[in-house]
C-alpha positions as CSV (number, residue, x, y, z in Angstrom):
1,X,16.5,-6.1,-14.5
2,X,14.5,-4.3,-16.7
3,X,11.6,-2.3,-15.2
4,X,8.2,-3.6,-15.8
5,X,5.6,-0.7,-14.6
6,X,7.8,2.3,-14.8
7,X,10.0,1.6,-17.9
8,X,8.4,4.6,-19.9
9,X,8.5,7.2,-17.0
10,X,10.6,9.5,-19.1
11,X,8.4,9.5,-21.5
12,X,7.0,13.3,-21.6
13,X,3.5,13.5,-21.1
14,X,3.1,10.1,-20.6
15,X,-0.4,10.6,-19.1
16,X,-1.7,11.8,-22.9
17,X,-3.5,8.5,-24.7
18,X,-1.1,8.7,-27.6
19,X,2.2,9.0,-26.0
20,X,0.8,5.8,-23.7
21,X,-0.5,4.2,-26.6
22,X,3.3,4.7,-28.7
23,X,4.6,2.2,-26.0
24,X,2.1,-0.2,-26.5
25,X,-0.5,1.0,-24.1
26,X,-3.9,-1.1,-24.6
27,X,-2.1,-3.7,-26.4
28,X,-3.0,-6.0,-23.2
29,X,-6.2,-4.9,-23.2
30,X,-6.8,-5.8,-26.3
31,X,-5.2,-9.4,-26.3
32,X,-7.3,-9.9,-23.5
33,X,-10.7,-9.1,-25.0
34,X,-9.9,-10.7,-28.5
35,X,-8.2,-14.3,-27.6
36,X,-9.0,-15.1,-23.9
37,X,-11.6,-15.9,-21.5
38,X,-12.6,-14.1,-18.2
39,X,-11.9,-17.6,-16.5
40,X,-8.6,-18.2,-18.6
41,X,-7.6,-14.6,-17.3
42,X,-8.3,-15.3,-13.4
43,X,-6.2,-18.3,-14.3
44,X,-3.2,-16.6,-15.5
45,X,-3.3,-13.8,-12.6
46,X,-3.4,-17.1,-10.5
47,X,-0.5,-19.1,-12.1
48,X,1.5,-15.8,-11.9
49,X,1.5,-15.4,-8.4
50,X,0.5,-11.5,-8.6
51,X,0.2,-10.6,-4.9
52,X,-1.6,-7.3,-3.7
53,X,0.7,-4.2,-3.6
54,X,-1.5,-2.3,-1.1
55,X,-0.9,-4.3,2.4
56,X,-2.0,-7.4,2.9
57,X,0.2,-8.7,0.0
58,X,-3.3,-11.6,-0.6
59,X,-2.9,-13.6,-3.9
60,X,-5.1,-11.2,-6.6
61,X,-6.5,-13.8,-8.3
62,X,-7.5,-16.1,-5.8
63,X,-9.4,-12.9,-4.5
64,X,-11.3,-12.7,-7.9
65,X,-12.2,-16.3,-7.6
66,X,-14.0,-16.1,-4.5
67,X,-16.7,-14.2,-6.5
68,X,-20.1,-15.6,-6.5
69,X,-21.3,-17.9,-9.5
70,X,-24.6,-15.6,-9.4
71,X,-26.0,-12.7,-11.8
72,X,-26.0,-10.1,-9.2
73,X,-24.1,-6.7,-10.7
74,X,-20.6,-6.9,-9.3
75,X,-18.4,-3.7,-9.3
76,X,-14.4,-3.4,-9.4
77,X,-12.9,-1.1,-6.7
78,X,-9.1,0.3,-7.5
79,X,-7.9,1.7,-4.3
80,X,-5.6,4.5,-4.6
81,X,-6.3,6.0,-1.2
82,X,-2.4,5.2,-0.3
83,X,-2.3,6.9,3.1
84,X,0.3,4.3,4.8
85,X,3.3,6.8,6.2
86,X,6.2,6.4,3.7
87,X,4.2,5.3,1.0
88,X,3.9,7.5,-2.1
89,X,4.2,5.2,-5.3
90,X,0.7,5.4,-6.3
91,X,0.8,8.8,-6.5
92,X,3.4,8.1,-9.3
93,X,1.3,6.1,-11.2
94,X,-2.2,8.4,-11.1
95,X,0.3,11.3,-12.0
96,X,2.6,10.1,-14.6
97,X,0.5,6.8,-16.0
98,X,-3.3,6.9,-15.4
99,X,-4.0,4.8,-18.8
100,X,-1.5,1.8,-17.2
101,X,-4.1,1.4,-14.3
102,X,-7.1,2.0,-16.5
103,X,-5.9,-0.5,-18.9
104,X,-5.9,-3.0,-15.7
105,X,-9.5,-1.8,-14.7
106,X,-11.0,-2.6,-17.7
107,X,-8.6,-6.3,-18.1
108,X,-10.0,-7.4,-15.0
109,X,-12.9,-5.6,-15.1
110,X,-13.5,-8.0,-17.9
111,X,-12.4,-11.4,-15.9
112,X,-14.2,-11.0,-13.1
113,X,-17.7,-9.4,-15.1
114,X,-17.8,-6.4,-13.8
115,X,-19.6,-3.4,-15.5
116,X,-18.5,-0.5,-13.2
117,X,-15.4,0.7,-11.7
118,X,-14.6,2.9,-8.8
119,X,-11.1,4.7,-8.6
120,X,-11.1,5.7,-4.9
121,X,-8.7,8.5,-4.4
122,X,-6.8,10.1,-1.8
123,X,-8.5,14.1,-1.5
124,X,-4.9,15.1,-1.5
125,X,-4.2,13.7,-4.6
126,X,-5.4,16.8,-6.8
127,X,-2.8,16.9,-9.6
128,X,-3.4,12.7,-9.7
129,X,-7.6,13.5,-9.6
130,X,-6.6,15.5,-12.9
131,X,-4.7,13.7,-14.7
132,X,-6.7,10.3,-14.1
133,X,-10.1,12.2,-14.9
134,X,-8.1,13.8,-17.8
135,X,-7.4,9.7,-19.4
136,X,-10.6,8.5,-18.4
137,X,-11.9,11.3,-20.6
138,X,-9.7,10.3,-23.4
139,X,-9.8,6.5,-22.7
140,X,-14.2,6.9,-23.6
141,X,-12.9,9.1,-27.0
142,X,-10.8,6.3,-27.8
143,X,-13.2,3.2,-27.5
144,X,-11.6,2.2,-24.6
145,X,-14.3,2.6,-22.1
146,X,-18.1,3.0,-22.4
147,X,-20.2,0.8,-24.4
148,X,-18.6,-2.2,-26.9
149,X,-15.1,-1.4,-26.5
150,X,-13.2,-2.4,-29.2
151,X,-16.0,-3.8,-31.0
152,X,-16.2,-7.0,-28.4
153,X,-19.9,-6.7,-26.9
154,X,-17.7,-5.5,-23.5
155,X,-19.2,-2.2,-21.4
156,X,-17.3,-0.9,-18.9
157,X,-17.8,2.7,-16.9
158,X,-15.4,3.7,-14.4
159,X,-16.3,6.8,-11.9
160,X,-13.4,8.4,-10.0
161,X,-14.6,9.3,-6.2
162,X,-12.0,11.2,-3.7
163,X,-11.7,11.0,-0.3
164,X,-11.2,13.3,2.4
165,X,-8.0,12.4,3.5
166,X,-8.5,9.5,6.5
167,X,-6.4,6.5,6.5
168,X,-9.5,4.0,7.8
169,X,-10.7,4.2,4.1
170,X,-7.8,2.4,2.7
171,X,-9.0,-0.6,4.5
172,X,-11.3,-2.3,2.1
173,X,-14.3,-2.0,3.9
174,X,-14.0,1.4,5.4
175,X,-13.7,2.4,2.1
176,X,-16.7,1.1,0.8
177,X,-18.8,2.7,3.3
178,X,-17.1,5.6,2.3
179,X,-18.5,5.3,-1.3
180,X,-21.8,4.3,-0.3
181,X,-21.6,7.9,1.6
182,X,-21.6,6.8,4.7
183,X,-19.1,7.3,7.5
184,X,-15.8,5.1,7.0
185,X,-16.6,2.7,9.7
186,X,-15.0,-0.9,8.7
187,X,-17.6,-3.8,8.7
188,X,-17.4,-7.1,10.7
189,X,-16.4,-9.4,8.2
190,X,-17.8,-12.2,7.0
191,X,-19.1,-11.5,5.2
192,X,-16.7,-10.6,2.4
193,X,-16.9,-8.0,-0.1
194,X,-16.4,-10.5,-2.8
195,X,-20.1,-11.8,-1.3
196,X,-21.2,-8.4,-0.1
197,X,-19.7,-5.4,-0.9
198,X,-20.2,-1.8,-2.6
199,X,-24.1,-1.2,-2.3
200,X,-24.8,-4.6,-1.2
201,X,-23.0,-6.2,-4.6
202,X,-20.0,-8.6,-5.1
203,X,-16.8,-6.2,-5.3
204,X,-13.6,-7.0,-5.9
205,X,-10.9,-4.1,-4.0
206,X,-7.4,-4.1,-6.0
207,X,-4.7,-1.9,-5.5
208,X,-3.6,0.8,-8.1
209,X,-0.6,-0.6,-8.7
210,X,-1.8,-4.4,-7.8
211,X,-4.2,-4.0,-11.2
212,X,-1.0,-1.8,-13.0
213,X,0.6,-5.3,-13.3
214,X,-2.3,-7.0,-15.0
215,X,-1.8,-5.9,-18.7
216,X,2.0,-7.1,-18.3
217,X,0.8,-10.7,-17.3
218,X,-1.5,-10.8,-20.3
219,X,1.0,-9.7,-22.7
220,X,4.0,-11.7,-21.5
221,X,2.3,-14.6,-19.8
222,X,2.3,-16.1,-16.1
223,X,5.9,-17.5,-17.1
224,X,7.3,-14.5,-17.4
225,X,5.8,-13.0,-14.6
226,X,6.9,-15.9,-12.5
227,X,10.5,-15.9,-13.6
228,X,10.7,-12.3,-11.1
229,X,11.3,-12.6,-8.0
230,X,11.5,-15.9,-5.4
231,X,9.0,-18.1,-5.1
232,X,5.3,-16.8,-4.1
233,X,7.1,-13.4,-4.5
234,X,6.7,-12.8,-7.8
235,X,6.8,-9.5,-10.2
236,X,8.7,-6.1,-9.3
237,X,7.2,-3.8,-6.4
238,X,7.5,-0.2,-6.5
239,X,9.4,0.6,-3.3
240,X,9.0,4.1,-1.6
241,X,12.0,4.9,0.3
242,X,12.3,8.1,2.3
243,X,14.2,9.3,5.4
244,X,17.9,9.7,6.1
245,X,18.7,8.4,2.6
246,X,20.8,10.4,-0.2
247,X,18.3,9.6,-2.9
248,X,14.9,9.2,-1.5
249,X,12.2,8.2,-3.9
250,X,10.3,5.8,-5.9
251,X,12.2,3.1,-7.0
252,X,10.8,-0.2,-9.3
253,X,12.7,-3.4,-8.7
254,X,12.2,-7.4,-8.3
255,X,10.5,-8.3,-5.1
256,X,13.5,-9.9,-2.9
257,X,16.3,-7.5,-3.4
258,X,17.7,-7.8,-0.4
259,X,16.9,-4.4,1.5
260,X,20.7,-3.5,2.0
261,X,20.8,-3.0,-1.7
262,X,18.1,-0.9,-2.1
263,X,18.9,1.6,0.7
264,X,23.1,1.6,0.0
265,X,22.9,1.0,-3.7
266,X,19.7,2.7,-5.4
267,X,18.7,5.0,-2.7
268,X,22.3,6.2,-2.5
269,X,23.0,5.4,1.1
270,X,23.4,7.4,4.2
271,X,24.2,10.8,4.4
272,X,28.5,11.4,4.9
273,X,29.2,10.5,8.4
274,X,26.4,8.8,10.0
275,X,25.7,5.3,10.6
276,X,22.4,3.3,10.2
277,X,20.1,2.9,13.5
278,X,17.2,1.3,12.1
279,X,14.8,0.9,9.1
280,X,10.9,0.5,9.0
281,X,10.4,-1.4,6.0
282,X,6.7,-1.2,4.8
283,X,5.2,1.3,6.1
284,X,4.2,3.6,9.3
285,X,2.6,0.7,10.5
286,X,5.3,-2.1,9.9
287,X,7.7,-3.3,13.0
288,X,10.5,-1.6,13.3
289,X,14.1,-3.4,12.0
290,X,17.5,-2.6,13.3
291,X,20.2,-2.3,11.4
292,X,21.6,-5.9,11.9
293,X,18.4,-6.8,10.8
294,X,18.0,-4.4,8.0
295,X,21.2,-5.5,6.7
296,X,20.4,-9.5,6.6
297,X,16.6,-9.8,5.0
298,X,15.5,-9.5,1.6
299,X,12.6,-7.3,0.4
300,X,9.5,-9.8,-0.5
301,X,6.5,-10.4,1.6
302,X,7.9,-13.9,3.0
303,X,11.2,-12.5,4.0
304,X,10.0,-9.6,6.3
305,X,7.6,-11.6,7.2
306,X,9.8,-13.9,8.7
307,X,12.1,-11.3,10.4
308,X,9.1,-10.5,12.3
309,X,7.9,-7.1,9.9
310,X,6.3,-7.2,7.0
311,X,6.9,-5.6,3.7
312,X,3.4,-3.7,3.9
313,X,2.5,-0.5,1.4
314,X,6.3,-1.0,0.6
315,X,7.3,2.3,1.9
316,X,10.8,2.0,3.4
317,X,11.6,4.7,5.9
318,X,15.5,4.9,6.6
319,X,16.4,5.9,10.4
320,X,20.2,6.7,10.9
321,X,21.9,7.6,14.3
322,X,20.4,11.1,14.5
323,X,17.0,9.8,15.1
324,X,15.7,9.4,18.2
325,X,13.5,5.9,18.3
326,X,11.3,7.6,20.9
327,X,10.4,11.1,18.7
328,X,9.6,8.8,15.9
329,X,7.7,6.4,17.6
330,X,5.4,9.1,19.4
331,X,5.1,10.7,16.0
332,X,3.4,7.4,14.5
333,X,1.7,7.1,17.8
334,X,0.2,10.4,17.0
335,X,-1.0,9.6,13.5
336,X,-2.8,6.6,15.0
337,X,-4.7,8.1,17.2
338,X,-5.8,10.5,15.2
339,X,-6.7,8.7,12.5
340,X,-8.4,5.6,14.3
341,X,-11.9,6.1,13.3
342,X,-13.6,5.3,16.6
343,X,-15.4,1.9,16.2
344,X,-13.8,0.0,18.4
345,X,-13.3,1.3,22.0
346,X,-10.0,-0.7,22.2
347,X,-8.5,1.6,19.5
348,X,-10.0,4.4,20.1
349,X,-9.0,4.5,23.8
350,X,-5.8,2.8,23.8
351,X,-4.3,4.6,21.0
352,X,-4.7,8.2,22.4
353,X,-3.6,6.7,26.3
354,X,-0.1,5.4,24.4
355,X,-0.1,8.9,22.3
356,X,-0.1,10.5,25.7
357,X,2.2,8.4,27.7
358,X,4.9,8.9,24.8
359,X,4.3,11.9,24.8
360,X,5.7,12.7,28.5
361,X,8.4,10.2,28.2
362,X,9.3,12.5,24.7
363,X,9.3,15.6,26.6
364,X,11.0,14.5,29.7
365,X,7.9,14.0,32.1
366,X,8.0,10.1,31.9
367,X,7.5,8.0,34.7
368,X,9.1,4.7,36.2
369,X,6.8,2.0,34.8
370,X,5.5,3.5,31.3
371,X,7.5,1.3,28.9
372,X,5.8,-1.8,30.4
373,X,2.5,-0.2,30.9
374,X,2.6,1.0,27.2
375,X,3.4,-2.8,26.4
376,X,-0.1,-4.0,28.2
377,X,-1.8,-1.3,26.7
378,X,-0.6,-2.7,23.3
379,X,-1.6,-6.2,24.5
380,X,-5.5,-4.9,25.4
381,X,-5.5,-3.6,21.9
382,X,-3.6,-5.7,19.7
383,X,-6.6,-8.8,18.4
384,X,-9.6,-7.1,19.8
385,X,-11.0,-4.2,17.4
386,X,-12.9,-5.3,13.7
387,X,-10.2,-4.1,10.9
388,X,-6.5,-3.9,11.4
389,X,-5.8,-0.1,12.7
390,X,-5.6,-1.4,16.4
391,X,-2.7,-4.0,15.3
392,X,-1.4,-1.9,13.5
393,X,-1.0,0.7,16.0
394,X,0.3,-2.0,18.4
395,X,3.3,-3.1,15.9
396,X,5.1,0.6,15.9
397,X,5.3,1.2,19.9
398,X,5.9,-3.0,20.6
399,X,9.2,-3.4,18.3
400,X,10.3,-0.1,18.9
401,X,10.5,-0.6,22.9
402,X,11.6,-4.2,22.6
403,X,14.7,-3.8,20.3
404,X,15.5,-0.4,21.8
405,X,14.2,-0.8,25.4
406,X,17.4,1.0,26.7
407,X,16.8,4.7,24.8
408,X,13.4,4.6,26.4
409,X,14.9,4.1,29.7
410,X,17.2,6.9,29.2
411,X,14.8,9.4,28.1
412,X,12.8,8.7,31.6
413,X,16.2,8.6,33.5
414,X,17.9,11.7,31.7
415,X,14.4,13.7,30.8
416,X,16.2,14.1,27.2
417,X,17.0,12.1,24.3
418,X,20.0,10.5,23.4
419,X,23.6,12.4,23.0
420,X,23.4,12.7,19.1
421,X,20.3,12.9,18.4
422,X,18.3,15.8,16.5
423,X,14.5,16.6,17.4
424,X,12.3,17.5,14.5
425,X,9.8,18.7,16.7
């Protein structure tokens, strides 16, 4: 199948307007301000099917339709925070095509009235802070931004705001206290930013590569869009695989290839000799797969779903039979707890008690009892804290233990990990 967000990659300097432009960059934007509708737009985003490619994998333009029929200001919020383990594809796009998600901005900008934009940004993503600052720049030169683009009556500013590298603000609501300058605390919702959101305002939060599809639907139509992928799994998703692979990276293809292909056929497969132990299929924060498993599902939302994951931030992290399930497990229990922002005492407790108990049981010090006691901790956790860090937190430890219950055991029996196995600590 033909790629849809990265088919011009190899274009050099694809971040410069004119080489964007020379593969009709702003030709969406520009169908959509001349011969549509901000309603007949939240339709077609609708009638495709585009689902969020941040997380929670929510239908985009329902999202824009819960927006208030008032005449408060509303503001658009692209979220490129991307701090989900495994995931690096929006990196790719702020780095090699900042006009595709400006383009987007402004499109739905446009549909759902919106005057300003935010880019949120990951602190660490200097060279992507550049280069997106660097089209924004260009993108006001050009008429694309700032007062009456293209002639149409349209205005449309959008600011670029970095973070300081903490996971909490890629949850919607974290963030926006972030932006309002505040500490990234999530908010008790309802109500919903689409009610109350950025500085009190109806916001709309979209994924950088969730509002990277929009110009593509506009072009093309919600026929086209829907003829990708399986039903309410529609378009191409940019998959991040990493680990024990041969060809890690970023790679574009239709929601529900089935995840053997992408591992053994795109990512190059395992390295010579080993065997596949297990896969994590959408991010640090996704339940764990075996192989068996890894081999039989497909890579849409529904599909993991269903297998008891979920496809997440689409980050696909490859575990052969070097890995030892409890290292990596500790090691996302680690980044948990230290990135739980301290709300909620559930989280905040609980995810430094599992940290520690792992810990031992990693370095030979566990005790008779810790598997089962880190399985109530996860149950004290798991539906009681106000955004989803807690769950998410849960997910990791819970699969790991259940599905390989018998390599904890032996680490508290043996004080070591398995035969085979290689520490990277």
């Amino acid at each position: 199948m033909e790629k849809v967000l990265t088919l011009h990659h190899d274009t050099p300097e694809l971040w410069k307007l004119d080489n964007y432009r020379s593969k009709g960059g702003y030709d969406g934007l520009e169908k959509a301000l001349k011969e549509m509708e901000p309603d007949q737009i939240i339709g077609m985003v609708r009638d495709a099917g585009l689902r969020g490619r941040g997380g929670a994998g929510f239908p985009s333009g329902v999202k824009w339709g819960f927006l208030p029929k008032d005449d408060r200001p509303r503001y658009l919020i692209c979220n490129a925070d991307e701090s989900e383990p495994g995931t690096f594809k929006d990196r790719v796009l702020l780095e090699q095509d900042p006009h595709h998600i400006i383009e987007g901005i402004v499109i739905t900008c446009f549909a759902v009235k919106a005057s300003l934009a935010f880019v949120y940004m990951r602190g660490e993503f200097f060279l992507g802070a550049q280069r997106m600052q660097a089209a924004i720049d260009e993108a006001y030169e050009a008429g694309y931004l700032g007062k009456n683009i293209l002639g149409t009556g349209l205005d449309v500013d959008i600011l670029v705001h970095r973070g300081a590298g903490a996971y909490i603000c890629g949850e919607e609501t974290g963030l926006i206290e972030s932006l309002e300058g505040k500490r990234a605390y999530p908010r008790i919702k309802p109500p919903f930013p689409a009610n109350i959101g950025a500085f009190g305002m109806p916001t709309v939060v979209n994924n950088a590569e969730t509002l990277a599809n929009v110009p593509h639907i506009i072009l093309k139509g919600q026929e086209w869009f829907n003829s990708i992928g399986p039903e309410r799994n529609r378009g191409t998703r940019m998959f991040c695989v990493s680990g024990k692979v041969q060809k890690p990276g970023v790679y574009e293809l239709p929601l529900g290839v089935p995840l053997r292909d992408i591992i053994f056929d795109y990512a190059g497969g395992l390295h010579e000799g080993r065997t596949l132990k297990a896969v994590i299929p959408g991010g640090g924060s996704a339940r764990i797969l075996t192989a068996d498993e890894a081999m039989q599902v497909d890579s849409d939302f529904d599909s993991l779903q269903r297998a008891g994951s979920m496809g997440g931030s689409g980050g696909i992290m490859v575990l052969d039979d070097t890995v030892c399930i409890v290292q990596s497990t500790y090691i996302i229990a680690e980044f948990f707890h230290d990135e739980s922002c301290g709300q909620c005492s559930p989280c905040r407790e609980g995810t430094g008690w599992v940290e520690k108990i792992l810990h031992r049981v990693e370095y030979g010090e566990g005790r008779p009892g810790d598997i089962d006691l880190m399985l109530r901790m996860g149950e004290n956790i798991f539906g009681r804290t106000i955004c989803p860090l807690g769950d998410a937190s849960v997910w990791p430890t819970e699969s790991a233990i259940n599905k390989f219950r018998d390599e904890f055991e032996y680490h508290i029996r043996e004080k070591s990990c398995l035969p085979g196995t290689e520490s990277i600590l």
